[in-house]
C-alpha positions as CSV (number, residue, x, y, z in Angstrom):
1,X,5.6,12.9,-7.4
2,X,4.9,9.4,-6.4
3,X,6.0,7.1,-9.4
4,X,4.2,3.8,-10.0
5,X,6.5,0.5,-10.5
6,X,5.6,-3.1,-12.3
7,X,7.9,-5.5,-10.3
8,X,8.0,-9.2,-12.5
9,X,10.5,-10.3,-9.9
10,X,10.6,-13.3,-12.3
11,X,12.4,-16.9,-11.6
12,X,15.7,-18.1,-8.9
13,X,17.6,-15.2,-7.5
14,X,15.6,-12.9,-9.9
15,X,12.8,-13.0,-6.6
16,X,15.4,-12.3,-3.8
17,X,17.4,-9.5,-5.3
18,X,13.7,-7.5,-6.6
19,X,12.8,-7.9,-2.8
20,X,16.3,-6.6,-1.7
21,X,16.0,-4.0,-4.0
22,X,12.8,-2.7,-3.1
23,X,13.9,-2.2,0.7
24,X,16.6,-0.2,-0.7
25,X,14.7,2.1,-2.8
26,X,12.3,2.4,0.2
27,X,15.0,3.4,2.5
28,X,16.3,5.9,0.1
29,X,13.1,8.0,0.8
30,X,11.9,7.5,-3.1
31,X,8.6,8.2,-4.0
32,X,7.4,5.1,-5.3
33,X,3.9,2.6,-5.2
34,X,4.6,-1.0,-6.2
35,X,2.3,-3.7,-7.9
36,X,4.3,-7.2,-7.8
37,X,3.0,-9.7,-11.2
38,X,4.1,-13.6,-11.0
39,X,4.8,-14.1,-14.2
40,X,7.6,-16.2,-14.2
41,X,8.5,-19.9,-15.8
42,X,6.4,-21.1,-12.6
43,X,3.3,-18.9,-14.3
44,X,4.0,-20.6,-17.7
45,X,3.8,-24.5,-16.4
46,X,0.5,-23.4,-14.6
47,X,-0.8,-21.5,-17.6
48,X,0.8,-21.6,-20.7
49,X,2.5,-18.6,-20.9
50,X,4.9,-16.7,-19.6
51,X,2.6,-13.6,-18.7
52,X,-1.5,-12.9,-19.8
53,X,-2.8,-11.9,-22.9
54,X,-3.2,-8.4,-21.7
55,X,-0.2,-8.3,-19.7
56,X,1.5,-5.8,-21.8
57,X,-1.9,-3.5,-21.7
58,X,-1.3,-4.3,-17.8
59,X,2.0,-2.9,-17.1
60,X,1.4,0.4,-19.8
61,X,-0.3,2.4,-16.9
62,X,3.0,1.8,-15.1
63,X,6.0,4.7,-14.7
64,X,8.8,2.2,-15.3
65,X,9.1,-2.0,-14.6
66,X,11.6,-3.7,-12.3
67,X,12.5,-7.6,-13.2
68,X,14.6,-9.6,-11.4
69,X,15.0,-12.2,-13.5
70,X,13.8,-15.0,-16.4
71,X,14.4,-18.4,-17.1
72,X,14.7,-21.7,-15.8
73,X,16.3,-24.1,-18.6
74,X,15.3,-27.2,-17.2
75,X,12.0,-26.5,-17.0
76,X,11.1,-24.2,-19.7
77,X,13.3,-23.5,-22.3
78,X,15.1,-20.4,-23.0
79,X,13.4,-19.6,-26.2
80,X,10.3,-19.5,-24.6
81,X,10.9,-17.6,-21.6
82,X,12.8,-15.2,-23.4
83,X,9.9,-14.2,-26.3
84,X,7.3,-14.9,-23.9
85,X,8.4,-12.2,-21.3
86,X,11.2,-9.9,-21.5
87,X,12.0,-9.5,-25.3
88,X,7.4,-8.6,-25.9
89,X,8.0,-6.0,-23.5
90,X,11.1,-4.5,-25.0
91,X,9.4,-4.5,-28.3
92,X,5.9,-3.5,-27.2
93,X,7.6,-0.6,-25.3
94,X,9.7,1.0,-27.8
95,X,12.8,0.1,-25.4
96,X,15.5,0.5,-28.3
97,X,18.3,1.8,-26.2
98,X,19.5,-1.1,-23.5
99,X,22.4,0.7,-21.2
100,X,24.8,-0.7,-19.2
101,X,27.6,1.1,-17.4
102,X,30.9,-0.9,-16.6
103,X,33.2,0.7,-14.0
104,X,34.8,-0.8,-10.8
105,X,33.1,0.3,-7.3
106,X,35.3,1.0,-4.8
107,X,36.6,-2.0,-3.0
108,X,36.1,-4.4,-6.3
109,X,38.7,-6.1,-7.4
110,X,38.2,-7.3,-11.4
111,X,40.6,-9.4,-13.3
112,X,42.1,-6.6,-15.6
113,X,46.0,-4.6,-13.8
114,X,43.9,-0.8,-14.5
115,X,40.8,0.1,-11.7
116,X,41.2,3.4,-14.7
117,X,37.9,2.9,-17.0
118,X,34.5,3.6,-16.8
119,X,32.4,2.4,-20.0
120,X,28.7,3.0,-20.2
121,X,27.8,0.0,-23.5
122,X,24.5,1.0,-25.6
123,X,22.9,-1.5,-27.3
124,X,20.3,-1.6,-29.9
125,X,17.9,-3.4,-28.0
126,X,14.6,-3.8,-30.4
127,X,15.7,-5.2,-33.8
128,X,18.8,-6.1,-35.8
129,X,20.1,-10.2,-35.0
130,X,17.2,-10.3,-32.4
131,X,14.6,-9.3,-34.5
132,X,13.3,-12.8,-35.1
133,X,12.7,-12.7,-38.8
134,X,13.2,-16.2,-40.0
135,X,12.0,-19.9,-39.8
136,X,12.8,-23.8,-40.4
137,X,11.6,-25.9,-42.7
138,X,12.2,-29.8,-43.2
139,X,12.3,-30.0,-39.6
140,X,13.9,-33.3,-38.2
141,X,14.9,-34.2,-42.0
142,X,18.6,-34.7,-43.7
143,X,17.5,-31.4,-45.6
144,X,16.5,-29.0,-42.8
145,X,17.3,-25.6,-43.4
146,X,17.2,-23.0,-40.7
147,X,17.1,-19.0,-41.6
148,X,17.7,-16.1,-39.5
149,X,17.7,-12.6,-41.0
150,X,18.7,-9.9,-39.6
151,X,16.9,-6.6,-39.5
152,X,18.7,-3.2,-39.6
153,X,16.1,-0.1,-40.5
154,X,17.5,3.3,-40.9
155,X,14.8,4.5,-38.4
156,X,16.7,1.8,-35.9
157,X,19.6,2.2,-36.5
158,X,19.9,5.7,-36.6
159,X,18.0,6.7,-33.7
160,X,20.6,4.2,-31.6
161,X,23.3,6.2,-33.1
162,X,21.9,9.2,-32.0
163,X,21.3,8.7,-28.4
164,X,24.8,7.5,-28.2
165,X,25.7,11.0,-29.6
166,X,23.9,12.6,-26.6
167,X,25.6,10.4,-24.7
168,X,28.7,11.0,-25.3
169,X,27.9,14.3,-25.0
170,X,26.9,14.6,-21.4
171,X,30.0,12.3,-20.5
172,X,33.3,13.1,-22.1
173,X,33.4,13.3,-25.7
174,X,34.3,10.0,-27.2
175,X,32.3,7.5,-28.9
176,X,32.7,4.0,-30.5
177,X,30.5,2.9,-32.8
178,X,31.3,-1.7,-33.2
179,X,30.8,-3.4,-36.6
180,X,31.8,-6.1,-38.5
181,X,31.6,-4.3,-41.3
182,X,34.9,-6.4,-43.1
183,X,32.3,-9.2,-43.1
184,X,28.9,-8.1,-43.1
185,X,28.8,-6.0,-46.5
186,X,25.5,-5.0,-46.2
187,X,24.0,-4.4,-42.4
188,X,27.2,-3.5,-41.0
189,X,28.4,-1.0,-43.8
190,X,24.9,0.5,-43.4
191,X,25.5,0.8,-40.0
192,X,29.0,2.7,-40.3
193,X,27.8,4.5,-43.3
194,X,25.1,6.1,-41.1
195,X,27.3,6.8,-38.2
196,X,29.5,9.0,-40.5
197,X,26.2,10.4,-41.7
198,X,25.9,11.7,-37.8
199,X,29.1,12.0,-36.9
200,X,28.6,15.9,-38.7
201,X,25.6,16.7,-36.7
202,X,27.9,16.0,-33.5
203,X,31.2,18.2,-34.4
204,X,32.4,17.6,-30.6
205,X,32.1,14.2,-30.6
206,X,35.2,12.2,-31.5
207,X,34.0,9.2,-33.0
208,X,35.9,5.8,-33.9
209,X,35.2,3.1,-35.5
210,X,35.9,-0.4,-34.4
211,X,35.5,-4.1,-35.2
212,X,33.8,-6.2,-32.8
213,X,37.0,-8.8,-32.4
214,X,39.1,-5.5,-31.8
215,X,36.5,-3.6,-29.7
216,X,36.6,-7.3,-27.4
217,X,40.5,-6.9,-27.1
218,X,40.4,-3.1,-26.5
219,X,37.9,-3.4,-23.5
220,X,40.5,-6.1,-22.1
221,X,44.0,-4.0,-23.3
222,X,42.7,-0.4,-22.5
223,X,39.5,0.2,-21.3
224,X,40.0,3.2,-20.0
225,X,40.4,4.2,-23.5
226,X,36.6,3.9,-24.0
227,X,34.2,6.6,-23.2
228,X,30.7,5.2,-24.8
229,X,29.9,2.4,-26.7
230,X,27.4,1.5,-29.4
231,X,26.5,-1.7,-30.6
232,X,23.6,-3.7,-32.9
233,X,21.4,-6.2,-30.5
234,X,24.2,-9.0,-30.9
235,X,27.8,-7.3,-30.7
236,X,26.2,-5.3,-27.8
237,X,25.1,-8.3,-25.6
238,X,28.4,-9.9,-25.9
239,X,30.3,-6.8,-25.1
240,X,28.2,-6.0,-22.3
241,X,29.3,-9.4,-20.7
242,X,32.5,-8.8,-21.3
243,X,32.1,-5.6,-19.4
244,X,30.8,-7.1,-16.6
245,X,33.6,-9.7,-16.1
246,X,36.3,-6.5,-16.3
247,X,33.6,-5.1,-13.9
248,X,34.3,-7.9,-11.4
249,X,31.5,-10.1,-12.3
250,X,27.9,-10.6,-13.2
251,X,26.7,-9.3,-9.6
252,X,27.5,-5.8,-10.6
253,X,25.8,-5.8,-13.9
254,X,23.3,-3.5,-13.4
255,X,20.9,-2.5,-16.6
256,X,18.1,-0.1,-18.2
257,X,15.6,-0.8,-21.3
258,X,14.9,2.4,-22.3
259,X,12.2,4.4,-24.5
260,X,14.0,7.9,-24.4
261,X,10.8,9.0,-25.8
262,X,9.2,8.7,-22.4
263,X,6.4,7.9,-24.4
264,X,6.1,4.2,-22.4
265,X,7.6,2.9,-19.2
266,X,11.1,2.1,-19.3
267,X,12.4,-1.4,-18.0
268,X,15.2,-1.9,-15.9
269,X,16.7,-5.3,-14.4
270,X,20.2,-6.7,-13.2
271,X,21.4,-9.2,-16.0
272,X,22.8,-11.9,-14.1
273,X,20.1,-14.1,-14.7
274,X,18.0,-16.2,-13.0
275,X,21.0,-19.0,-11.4
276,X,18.6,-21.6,-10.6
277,X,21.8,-23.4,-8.9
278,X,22.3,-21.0,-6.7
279,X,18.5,-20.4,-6.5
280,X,17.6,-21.1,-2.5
281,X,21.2,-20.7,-1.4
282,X,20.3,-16.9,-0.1
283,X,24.4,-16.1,-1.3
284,X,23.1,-14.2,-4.6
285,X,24.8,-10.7,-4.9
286,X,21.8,-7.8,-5.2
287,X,24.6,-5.1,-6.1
288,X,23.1,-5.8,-9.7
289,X,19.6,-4.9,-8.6
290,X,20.8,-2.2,-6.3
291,X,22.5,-0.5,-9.1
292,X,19.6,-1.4,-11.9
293,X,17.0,0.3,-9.2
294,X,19.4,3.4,-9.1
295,X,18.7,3.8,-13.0
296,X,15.4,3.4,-12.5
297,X,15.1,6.4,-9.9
298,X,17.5,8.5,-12.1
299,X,15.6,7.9,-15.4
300,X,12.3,9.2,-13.0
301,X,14.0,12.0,-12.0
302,X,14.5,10.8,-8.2
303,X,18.0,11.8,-8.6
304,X,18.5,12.6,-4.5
305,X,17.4,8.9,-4.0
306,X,19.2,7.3,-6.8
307,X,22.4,9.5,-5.8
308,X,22.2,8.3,-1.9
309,X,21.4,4.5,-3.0
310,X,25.0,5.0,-5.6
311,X,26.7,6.4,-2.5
312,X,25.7,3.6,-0.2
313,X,26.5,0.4,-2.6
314,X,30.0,2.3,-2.9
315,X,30.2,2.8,1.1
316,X,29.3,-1.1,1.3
317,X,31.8,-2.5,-1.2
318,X,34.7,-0.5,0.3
319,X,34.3,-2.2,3.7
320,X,34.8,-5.6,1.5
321,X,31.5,-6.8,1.9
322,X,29.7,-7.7,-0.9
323,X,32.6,-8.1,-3.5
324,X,33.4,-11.7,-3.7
325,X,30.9,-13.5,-5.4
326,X,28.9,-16.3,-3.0
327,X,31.2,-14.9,0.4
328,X,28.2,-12.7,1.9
329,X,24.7,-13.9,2.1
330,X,22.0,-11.9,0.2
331,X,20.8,-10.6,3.3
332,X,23.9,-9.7,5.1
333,X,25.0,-7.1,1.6
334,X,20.9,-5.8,2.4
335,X,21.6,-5.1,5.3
336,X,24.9,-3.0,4.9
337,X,23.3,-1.1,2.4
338,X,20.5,0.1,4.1
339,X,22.7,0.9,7.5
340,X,24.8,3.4,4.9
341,X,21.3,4.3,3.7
């Protein structure tokens, strides 16, 4: 079955790394017809927004959407690129579980003494501290007052829960579910009240509960203690930094917005953002993107391809190339990867 991709190769390295990536899935004999969209920060200044009015109609006749990368701060700011483009599509799309895996490839060196952990991070990707529920009044005034609320529904937050469950299942056993429920009396007990609600439906799941200041120091001081990890919007997207600096660096932070429903098309992207300093300098890493397209052929059911591109990042970064950030060109780590390929 040929499988039909939405690439938003976005802004900076976000353009390089989609075409990089897309040369790797081709030479991985995936099934796969592309349709590339511009919308970008570029697509904003010329239009006034970050993508159409129907552009979320557009890509919902897709299989799955590949972006690169969003933003360029100095240009548009953040909090417009961001609700214009990537956080519509996660809501539109039902994309509540955002996954990252955190392990060391072979031939990466990261900052922590153990190469011993492999952590895949789930994050509630749809509501909670992201939901945008809030406003400012009295703006530019002595008395301005800004409010940000944060969402938590039982629907939310228990179908999170749940898929990190199944997770957990399929890998080995262990799950940690990250709160700060000392603090936060009333989202974050909720939160660990319905994760011992769960925790019976799942009998061989062992499941711990953890603080999001301890959880940070655990993933520095034994990581290979973790299995899988579930977090609210927030707590996850700081974590899943953190795992990518243990990881050996944002170049290797590969990602996937999913709907498990399969109900719409899933979204997957490398998280290293757009580096608009490093923008025309050919030296970004695609590992992220390699990895991220990987997902995306796995979550299809390409497993063959996304197996043999796995294999052949691996069979790269053991010969040292591509594993010290700005040292190989863009082009050069392609290259390598397709010649494994």
């Amino acid at each position: 079955m040929t499988h039909r991709i939405a690439l938003i190769p976005g802004d900076g390295i976000g353009i390089p790394v989609t075409q990089a990536a897309m040369k790797v899935v081709e030479a991985s004999g995936a099934s796969v017809e592309t349709q590339s969209f511009p919308w970008s920060c570029d697509h904003y200044l010329q239009h006034g927004r970050m993508m159409p009015e129907d552009g979320i109609e557009t890509l919902r006749g897709f299989d799955a959407i590949f972006l690169g990368a969003v933003g360029w701060p100095a240009r548009v700011p953040d909090s417009v690129s961001l609700h214009g483009l990537l956080l519509p599509i996660r809501k539109a799309f039902v994309q509540y579980a955002n996954i990252r895996p955190h392990r060391l490839l072979a031939g990466v060196e990261g900052p922590l003494k153990t190469r011993d952990f492999d952590i895949l991070c789930i994050r509630e990707n749809t509501e909670g501290e992201y939901s945008g529920a809030g406003g400012r009044v009295h703006q530019g005034t002595p008395d301005e007052v800004a409010v940000e609320t944060s969402i938590f529904t039982r629907a939310g937050v228990e179908r999170i829960l749940r898929f990190g469950f199944e997770q957990a299942q399929a890998r080995r056993g262990k799950l940690a579910s990250v709160t700060k429920s000392n603090a936060q009396r009333h989202s974050m007990v909720f939160w660990d009240e319905v994760t011992d609600e769960l925790a019976a439906e799942y009998p061989d799941v062992a499941v711990t509960r953890y603080h999001i200041d301890a959880m940070c120091a655990r993933m520095v001081m034994a990581p290979e203690s973790l299995d899988v990890v579930v977090a609210s919007n927030l707590f996850g997207d700081i974590l899943t930094d953190l795992g990518a600096a243990i990881q050996g660096g944002l170049g290797f932070a590969a990602s996937a917005n999913i709907d498990p429903t399969r109900r719409n098309p899933s979204m997957f992207e490398p998280v290293h953002g757009s580096a608009p300093d490093i923008a025309d300098k050919g030296i970004a890493n695609p590992m992220a993107a390699f990895w991220s397209a990987a997902m995306m052929l796995d979550h299809l059911s390409q497993t063959d391809p996304a197996a043999r591109i796995m294999a052949a990042i691996e069979a790269t970064t053991a010969q040292g190339i591509g594993t010290h950030p700005g040292r190989d060109s863009t082009d050069t780590i392609t290259d390598a990867v397709l010649a494994h390929l």
